[in-house]
Z-matrix of the N, CA and C atoms (Angstrom, degrees):
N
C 1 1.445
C 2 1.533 1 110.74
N 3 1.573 2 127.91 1 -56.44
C 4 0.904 3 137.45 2 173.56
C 5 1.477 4 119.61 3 -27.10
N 6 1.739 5 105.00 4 -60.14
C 7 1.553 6 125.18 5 163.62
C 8 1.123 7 125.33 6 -62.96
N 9 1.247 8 136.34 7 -24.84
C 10 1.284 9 113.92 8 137.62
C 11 1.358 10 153.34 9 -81.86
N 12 1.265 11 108.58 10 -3.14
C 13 1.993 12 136.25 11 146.03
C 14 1.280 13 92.77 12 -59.04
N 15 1.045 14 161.44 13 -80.37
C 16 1.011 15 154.87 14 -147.85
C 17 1.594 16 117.99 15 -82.95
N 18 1.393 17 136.45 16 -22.25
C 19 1.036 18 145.39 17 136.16
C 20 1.694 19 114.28 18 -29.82
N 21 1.535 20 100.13 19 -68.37
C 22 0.987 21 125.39 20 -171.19
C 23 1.589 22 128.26 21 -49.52
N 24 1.407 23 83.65 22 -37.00
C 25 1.767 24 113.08 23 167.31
C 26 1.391 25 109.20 24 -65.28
N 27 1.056 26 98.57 25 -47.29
C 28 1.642 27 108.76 26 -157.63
C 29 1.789 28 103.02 27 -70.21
N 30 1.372 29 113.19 28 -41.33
C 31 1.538 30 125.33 29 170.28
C 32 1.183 31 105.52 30 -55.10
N 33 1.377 32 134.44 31 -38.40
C 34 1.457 33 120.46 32 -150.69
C 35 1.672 34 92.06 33 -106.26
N 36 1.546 35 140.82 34 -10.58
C 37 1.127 36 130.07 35 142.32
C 38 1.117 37 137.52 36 -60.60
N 39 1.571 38 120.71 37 -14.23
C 40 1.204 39 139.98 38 -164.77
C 41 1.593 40 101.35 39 -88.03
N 42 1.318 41 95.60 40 -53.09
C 43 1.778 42 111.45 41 178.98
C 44 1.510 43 102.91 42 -68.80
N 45 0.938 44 106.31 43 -41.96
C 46 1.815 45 99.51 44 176.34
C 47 1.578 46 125.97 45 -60.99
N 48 1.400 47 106.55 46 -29.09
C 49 1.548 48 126.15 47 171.62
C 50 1.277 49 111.55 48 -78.32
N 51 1.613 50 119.62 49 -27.48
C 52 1.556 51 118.35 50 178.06
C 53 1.439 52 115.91 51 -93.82
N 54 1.730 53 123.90 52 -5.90
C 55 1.011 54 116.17 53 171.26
C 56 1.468 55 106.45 54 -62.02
N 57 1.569 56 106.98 55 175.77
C 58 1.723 57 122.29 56 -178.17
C 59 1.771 58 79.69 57 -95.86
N 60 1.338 59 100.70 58 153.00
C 61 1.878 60 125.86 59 -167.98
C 62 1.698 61 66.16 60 -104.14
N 63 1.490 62 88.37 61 138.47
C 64 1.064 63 123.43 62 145.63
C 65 1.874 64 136.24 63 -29.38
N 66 1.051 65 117.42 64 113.56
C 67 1.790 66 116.07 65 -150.17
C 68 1.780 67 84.87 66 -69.85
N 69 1.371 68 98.39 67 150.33
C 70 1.547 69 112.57 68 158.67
C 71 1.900 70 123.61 69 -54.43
N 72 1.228 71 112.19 70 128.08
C 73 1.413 72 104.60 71 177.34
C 74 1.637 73 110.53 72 -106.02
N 75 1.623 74 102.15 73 115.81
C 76 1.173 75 120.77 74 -172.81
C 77 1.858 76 114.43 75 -93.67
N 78 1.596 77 124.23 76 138.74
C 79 1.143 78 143.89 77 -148.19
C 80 0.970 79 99.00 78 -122.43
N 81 1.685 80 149.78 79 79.25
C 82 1.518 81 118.47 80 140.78
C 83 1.345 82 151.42 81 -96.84
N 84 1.188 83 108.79 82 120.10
C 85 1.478 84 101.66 83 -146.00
C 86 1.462 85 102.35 84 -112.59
N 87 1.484 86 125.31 85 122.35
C 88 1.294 87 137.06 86 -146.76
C 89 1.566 88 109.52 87 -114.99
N 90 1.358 89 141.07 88 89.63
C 91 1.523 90 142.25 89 -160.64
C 92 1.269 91 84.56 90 -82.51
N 93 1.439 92 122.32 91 135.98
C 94 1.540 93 132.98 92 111.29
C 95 1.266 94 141.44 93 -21.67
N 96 1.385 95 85.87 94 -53.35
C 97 1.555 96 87.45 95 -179.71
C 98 1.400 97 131.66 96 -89.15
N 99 1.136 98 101.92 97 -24.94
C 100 1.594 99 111.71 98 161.98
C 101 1.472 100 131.82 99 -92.49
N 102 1.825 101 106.40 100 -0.79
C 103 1.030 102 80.77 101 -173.11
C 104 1.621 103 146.86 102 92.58
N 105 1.334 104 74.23 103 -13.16
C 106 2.582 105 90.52 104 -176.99
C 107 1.855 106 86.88 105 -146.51
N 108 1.729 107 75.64 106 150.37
C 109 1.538 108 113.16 107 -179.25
C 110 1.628 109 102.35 108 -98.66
N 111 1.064 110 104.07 109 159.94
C 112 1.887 111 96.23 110 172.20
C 113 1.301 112 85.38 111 -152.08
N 114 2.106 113 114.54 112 151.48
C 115 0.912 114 104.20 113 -174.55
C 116 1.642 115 87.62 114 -145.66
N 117 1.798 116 106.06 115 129.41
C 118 1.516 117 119.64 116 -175.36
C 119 1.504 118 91.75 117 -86.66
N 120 1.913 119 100.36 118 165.28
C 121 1.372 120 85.09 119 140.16
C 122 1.872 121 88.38 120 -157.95
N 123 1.227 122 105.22 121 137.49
C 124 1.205 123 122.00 122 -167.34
C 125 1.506 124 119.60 123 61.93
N 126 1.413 125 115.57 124 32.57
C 127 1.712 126 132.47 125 -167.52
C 128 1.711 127 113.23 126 73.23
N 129 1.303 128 116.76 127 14.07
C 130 1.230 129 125.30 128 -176.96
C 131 1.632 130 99.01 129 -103.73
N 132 1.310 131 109.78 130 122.96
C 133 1.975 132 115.79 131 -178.77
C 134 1.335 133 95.38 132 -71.33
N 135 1.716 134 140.62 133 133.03
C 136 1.487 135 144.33 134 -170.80
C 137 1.832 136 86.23 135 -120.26
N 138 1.336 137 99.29 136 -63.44
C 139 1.731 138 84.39 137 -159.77
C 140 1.811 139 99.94 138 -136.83
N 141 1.056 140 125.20 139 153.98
C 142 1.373 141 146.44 140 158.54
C 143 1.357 142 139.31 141 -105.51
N 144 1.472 143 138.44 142 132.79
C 145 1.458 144 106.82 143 -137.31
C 146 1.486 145 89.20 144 -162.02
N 147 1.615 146 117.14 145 129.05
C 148 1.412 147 96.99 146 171.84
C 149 1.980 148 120.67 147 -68.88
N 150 1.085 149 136.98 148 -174.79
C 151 1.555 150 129.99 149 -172.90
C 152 1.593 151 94.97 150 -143.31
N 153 1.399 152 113.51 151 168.81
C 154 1.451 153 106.15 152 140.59
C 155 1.484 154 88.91 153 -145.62
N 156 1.513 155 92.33 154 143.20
C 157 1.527 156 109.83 155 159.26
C 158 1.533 157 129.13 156 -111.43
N 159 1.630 158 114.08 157 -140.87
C 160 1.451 159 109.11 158 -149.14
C 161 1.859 160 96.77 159 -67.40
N 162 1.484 161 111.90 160 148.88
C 163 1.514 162 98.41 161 156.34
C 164 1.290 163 109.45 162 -102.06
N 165 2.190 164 109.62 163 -172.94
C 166 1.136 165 112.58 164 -150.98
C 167 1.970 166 95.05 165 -52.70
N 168 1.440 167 98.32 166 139.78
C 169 1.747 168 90.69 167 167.67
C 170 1.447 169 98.52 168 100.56
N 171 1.096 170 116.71 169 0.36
C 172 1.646 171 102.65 170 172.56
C 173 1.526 172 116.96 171 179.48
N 174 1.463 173 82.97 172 83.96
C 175 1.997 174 107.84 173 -176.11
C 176 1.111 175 95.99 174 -50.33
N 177 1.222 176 108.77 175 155.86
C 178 1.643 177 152.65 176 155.23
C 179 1.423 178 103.82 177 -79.84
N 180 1.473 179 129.33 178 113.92
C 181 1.734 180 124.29 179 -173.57
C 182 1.808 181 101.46 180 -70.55
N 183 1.139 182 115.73 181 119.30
C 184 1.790 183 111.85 182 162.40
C 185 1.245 184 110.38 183 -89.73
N 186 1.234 185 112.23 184 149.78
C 187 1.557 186 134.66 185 -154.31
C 188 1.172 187 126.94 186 137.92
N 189 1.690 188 118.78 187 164.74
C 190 1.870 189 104.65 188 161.13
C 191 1.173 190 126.45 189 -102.44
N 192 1.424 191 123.96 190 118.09
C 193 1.417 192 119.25 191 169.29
C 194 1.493 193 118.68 192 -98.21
N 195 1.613 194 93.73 193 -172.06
C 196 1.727 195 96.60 194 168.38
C 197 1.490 196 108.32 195 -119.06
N 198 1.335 197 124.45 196 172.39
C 199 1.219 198 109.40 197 167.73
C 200 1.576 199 119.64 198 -85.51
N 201 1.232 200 122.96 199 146.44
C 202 1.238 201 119.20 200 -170.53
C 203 1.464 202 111.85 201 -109.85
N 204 1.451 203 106.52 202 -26.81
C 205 1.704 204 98.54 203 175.34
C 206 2.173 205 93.60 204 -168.48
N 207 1.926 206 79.26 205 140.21
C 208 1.352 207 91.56 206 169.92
C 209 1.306 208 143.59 207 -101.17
N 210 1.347 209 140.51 208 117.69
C 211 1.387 210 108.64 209 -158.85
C 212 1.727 211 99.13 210 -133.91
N 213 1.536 212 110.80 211 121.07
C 214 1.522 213 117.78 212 167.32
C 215 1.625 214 109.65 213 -12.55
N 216 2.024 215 86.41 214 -89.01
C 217 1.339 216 113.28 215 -160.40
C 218 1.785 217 103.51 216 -89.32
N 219 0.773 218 141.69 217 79.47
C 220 1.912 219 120.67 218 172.00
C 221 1.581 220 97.65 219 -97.50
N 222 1.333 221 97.38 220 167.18
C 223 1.530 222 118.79 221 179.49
C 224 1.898 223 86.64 222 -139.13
N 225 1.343 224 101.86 223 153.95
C 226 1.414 225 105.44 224 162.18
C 227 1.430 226 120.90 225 -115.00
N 228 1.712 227 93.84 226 133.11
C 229 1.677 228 112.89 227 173.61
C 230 1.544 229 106.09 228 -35.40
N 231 1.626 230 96.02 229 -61.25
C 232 1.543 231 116.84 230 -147.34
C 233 2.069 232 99.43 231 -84.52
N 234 0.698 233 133.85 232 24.53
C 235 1.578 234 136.02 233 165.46
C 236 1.562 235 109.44 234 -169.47
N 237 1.569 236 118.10 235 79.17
C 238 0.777 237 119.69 236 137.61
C 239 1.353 238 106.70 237 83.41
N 240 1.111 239 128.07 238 -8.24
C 241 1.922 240 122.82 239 179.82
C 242 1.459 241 102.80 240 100.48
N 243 1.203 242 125.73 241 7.93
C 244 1.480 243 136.81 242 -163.24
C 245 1.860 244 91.95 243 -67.35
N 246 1.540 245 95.43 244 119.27
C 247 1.401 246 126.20 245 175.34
C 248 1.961 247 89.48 246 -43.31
N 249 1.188 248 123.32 247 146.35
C 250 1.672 249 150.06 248 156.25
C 251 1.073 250 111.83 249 -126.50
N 252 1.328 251 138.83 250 56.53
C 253 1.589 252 111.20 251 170.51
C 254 1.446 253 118.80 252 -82.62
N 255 1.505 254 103.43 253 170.17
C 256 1.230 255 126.23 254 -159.71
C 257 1.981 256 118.93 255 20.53
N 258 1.594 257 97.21 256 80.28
C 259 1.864 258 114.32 257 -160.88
C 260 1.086 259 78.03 258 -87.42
N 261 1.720 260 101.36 259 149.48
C 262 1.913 261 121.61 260 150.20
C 263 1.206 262 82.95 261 -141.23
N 264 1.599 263 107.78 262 90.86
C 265 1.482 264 128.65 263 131.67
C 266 1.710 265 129.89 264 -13.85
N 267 1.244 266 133.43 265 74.44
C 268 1.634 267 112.57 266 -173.89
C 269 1.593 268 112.31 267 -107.98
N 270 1.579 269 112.37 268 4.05
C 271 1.495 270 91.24 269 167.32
C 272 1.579 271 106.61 270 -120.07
N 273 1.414 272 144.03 271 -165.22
C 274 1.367 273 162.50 272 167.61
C 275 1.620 274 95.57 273 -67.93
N 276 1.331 275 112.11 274 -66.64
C 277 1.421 276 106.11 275 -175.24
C 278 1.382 277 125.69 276 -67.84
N 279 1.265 278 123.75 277 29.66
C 280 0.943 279 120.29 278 -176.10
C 281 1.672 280 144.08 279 94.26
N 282 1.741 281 114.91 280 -5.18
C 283 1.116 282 116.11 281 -165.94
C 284 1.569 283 120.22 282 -96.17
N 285 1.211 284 112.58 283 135.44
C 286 1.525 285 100.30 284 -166.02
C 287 1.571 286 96.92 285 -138.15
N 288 1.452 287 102.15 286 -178.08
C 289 1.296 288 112.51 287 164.47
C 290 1.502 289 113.58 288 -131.19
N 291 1.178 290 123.82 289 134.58
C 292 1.537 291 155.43 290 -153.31
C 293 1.751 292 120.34 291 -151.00
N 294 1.073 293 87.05 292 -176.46
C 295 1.493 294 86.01 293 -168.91
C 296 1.711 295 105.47 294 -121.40
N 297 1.086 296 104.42 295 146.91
C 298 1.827 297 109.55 296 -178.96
C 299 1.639 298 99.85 297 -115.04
N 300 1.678 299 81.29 298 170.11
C 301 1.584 300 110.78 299 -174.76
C 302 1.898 301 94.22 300 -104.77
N 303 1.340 302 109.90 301 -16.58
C 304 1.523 303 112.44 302 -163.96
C 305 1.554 304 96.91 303 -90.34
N 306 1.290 305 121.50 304 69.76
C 307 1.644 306 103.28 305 -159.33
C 308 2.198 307 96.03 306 -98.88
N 309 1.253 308 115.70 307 -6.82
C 310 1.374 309 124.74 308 155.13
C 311 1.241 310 105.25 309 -34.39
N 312 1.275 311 127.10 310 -64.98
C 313 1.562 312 146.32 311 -165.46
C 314 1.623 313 114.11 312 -50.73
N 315 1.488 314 106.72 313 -41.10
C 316 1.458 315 139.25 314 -150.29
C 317 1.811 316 93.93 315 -52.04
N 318 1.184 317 130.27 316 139.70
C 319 1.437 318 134.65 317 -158.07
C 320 1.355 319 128.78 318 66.75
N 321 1.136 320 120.36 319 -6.15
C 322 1.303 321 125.74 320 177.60
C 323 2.021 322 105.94 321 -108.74
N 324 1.219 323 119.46 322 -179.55
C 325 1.183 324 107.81 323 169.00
C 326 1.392 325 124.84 324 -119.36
N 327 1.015 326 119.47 325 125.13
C 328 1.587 327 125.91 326 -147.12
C 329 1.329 328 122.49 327 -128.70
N 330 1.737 329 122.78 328 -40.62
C 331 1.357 330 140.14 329 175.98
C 332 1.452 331 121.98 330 -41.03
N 333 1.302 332 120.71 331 171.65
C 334 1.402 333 124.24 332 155.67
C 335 1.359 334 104.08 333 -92.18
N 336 1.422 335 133.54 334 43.99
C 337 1.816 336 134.14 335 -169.10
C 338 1.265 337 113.69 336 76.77
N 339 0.981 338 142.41 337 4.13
C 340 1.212 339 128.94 338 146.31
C 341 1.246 340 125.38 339 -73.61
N 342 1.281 341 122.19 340 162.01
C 343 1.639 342 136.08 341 174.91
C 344 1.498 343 116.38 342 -78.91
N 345 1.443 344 127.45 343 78.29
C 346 1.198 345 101.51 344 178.08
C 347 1.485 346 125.74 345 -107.74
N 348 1.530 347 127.44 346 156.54
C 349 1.480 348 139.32 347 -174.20
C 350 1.470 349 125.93 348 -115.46
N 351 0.744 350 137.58 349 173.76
C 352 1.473 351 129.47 350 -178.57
C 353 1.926 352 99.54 351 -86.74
N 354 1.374 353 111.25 352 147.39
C 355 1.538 354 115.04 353 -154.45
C 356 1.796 355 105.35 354 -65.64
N 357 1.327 356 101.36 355 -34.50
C 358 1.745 357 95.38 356 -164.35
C 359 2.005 358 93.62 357 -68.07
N 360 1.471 359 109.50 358 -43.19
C 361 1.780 360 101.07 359 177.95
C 362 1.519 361 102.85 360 -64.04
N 363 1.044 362 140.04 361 -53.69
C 364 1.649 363 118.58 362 172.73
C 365 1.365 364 118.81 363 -31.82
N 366 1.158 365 110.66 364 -62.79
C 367 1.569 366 122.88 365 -161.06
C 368 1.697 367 87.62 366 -67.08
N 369 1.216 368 151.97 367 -62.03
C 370 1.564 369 135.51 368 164.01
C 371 1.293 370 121.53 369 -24.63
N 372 1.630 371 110.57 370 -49.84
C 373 1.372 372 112.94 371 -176.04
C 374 1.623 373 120.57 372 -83.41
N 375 1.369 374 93.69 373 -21.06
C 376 1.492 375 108.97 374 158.74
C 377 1.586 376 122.95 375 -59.19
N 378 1.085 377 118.69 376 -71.47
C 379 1.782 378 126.16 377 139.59
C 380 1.598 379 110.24 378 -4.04
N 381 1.221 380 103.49 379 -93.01
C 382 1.454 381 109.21 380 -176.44
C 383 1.728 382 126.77 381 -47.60
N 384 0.937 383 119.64 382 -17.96
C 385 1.387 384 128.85 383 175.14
C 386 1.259 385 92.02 384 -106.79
N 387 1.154 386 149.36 385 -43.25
C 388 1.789 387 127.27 386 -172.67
C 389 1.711 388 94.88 387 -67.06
N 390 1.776 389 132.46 388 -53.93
C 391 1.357 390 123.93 389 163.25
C 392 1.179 391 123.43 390 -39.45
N 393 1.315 392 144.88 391 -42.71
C 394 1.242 393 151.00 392 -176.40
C 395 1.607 394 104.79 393 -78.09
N 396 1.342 395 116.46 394 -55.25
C 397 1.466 396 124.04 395 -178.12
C 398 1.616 397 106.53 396 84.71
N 399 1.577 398 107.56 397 141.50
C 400 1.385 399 137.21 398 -147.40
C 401 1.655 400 89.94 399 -50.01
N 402 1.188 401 135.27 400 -56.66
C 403 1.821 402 158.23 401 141.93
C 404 0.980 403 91.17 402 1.09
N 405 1.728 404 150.25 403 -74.45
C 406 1.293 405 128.12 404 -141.63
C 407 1.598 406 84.35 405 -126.89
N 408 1.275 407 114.85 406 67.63
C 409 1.424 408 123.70 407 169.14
C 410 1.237 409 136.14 408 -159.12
N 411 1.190 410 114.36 409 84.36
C 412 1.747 411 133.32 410 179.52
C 413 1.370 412 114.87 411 -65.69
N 414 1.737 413 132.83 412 131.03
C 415 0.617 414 118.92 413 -179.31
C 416 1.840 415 94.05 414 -129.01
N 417 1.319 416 113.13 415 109.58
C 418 1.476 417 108.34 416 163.18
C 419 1.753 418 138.48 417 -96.73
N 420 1.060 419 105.15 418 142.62
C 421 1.538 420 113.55 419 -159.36
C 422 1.773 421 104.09 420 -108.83
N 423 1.715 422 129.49 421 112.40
C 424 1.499 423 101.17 422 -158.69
C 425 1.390 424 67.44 423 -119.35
N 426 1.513 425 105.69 424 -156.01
C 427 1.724 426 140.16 425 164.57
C 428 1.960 427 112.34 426 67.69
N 429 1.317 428 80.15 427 -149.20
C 430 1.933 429 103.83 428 169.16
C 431 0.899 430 118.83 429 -153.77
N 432 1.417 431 111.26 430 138.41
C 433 1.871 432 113.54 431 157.43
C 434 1.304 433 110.20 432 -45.32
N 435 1.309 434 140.56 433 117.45
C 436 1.317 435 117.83 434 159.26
C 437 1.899 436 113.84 435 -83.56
N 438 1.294 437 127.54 436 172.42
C 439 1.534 438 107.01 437 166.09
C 440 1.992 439 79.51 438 -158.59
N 441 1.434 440 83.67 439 172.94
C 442 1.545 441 104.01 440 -167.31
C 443 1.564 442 120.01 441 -162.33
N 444 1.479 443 108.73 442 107.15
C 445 1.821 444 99.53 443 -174.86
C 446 1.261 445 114.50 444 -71.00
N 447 1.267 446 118.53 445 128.34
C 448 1.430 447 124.70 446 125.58
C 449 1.372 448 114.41 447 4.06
N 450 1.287 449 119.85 448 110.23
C 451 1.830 450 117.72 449 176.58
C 452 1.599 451 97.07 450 -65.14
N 453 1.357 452 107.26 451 95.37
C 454 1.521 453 111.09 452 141.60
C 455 1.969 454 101.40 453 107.89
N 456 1.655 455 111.36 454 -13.60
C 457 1.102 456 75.08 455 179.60
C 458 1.876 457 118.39 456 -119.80
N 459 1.331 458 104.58 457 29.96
C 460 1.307 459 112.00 458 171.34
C 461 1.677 460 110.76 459 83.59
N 462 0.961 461 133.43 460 26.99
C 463 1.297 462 134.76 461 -174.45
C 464 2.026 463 102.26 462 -134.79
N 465 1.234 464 99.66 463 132.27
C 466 1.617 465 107.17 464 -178.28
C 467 1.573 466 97.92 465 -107.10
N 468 1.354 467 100.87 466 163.92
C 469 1.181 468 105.92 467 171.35
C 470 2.023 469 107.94 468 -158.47
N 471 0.973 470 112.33 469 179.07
C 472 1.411 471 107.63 470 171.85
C 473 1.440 472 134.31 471 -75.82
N 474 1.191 473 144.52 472 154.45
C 475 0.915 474 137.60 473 170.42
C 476 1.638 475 119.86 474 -127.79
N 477 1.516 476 118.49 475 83.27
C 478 1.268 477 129.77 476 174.42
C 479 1.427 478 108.64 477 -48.74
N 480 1.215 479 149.99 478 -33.66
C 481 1.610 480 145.69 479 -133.20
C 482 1.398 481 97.64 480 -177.12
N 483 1.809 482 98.26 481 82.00
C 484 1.576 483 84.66 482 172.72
C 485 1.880 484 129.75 483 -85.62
N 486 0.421 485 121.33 484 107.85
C 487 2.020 486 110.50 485 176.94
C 488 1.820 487 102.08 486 -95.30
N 489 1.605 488 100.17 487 129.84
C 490 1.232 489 131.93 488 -174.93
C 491 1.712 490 95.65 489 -63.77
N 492 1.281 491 111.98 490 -25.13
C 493 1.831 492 116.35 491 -170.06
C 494 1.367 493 114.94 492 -92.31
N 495 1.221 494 112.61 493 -33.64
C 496 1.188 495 140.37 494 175.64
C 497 1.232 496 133.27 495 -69.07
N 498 1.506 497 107.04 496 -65.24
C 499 1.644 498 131.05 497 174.06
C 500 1.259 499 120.61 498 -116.18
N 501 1.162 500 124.74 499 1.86
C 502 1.785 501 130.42 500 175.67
C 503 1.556 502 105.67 501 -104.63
N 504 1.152 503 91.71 502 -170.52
C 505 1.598 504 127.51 503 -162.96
C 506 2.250 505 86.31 504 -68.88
N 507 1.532 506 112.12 505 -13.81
C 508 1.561 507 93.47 506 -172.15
C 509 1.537 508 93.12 507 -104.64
N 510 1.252 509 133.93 508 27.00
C 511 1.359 510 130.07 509 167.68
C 512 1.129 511 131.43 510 -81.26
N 513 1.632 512 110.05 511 118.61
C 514 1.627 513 92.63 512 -169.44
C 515 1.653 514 126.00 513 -58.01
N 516 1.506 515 109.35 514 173.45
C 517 1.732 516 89.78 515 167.88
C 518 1.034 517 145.69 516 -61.69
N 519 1.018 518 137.36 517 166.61
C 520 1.863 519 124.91 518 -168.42
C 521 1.597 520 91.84 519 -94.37
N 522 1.334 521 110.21 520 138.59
C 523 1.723 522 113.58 521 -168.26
C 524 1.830 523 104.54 522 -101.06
N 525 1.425 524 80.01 523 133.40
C 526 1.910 525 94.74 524 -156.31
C 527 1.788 526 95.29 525 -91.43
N 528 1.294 527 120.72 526 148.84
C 529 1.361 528 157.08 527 -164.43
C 530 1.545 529 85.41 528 -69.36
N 531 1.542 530 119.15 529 142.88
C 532 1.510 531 101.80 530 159.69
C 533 1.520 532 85.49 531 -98.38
């Protein structure tokens, strides 16, 4: 009896060692307001990254999705042939995150709603979610674009760091040249 408890043992470690381990569960969680992506994986922070998202006129959706489809190379139908490399697609309509050539831009918000990163961190994060697979991959979207005109001359821009003293309605006037 003994010998076969112990057999028995010994089989069911064997099978336990030959199962596939469990895939990594990957986190990206994309601020608005700041501007940076952060990316867990198994609650462990791996990398941090500035982003830019939607500008004025073209939000970035907040929420959690999954990814729905990956693609190396994409180009987009809908703007112009505009290079996408390495896309993780997470909504129906189209919004993904990819990597840009505009990486000047990078912290500010700039896109037509997409998430974009500088190309060599895509292509990592690209990596890591094709290893992990679309299944063990959350992608969260928090914050807001903020934007803010220019007194008077029609041009918006972002506002990372707002101060009420500074940049609001409690700012003194801007002191004019005689």
């Amino acid at each position: 009896m003994r010998g076969r408890l112990t057999s028995a043992a010994l089989l069911a470690g064997l099978v336990a060692l030959a199962a596939p381990a469990a895939a990594a569960e990957v986190v990206i969680t994309v601020d608005k307001s700041a501007q940076r992506m952060t990316v867990t994986v198994d609650g462990e922070a791996r990398h941090a990254w500035p982003v830019s998202t939607g500008a004025s006129g073209y939000a970035t959706p907040t929420g959690s999705f999954k990814p729905l489809r990956l693609a190396r190379s994409h180009f987009s139908r809908e703007w112009d042939n505009a290079p996408m490399p390495h896309s993780i697609f997470f909504t129906e309509a189209g919004h993904a995150i990819h990597g840009t050539g505009a990486v000047g831009r990078l912290g500010s918000p700039a896109s037509k709603g997409c998430v974009r990163l500088a190309g060599s961190h895509a292509a990592t994060l690209f990596r890591l979610v094709g290893t992990a697979g679309p299944a063990n991959t959350r992608v969260e979207i928090v914050g807001t674009e903020a934007f803010f005109e220019a007194s008077g001359t029609g041009r918006f821009g972002a506002i990372t760091r707002f101060d009420p003293l500074r940049d609001g309605i409690m700012a003194p006037e801007p002191r004019r040249r005689p």
